[in-house]
C-alpha positions, -999 to 999 in steps of 0.1 A, spaced: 883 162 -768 901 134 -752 919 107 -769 897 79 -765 908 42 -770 886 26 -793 889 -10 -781 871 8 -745 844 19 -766 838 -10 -783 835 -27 -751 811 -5 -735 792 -6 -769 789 -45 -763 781 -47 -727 754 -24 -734 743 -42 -767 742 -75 -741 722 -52 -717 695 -45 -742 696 -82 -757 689 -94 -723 665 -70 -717 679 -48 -687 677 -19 -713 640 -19 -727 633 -7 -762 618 30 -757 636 35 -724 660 56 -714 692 49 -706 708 53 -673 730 90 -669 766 91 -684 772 92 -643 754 61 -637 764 42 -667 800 52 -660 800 42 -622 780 11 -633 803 3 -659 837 10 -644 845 34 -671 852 77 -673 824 99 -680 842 106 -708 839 74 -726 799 70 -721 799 108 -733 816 96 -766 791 72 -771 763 97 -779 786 110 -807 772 106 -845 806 87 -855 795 61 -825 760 58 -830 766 42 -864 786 17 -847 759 4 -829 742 -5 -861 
């Protein structure tokens, strides 16, 4: 696996928190593709992939 920087992760992880706190994300919903997010976002594929990891999902706690 790629060596992610964590401060890009945290990032994402915020903008999308702000995404569902605003409600562009609705609870239930899916999310957009890793694609999407990632062309949405300005980030790699990469880094929305590491997202769905266990050790990131607690993070969003």
């Amino acid at each position: 696996m790629h060596n992610l920087n964590n401060s890009k992760i945290d990032e994402v992880m915020d903008i999308i928190r702000k995404k569902i706190e605003q409600g562009e994300y609705s609870s239930g919903e899916r999310l957009p593709s890793e694609r999407d997010m990632s062309e949405q976002l300005g980030v790699s594929r990469a880094t929305v992939s590491h997202l769905s990891s266990p050790s990131s999902s607690r993070r969003f706690g």
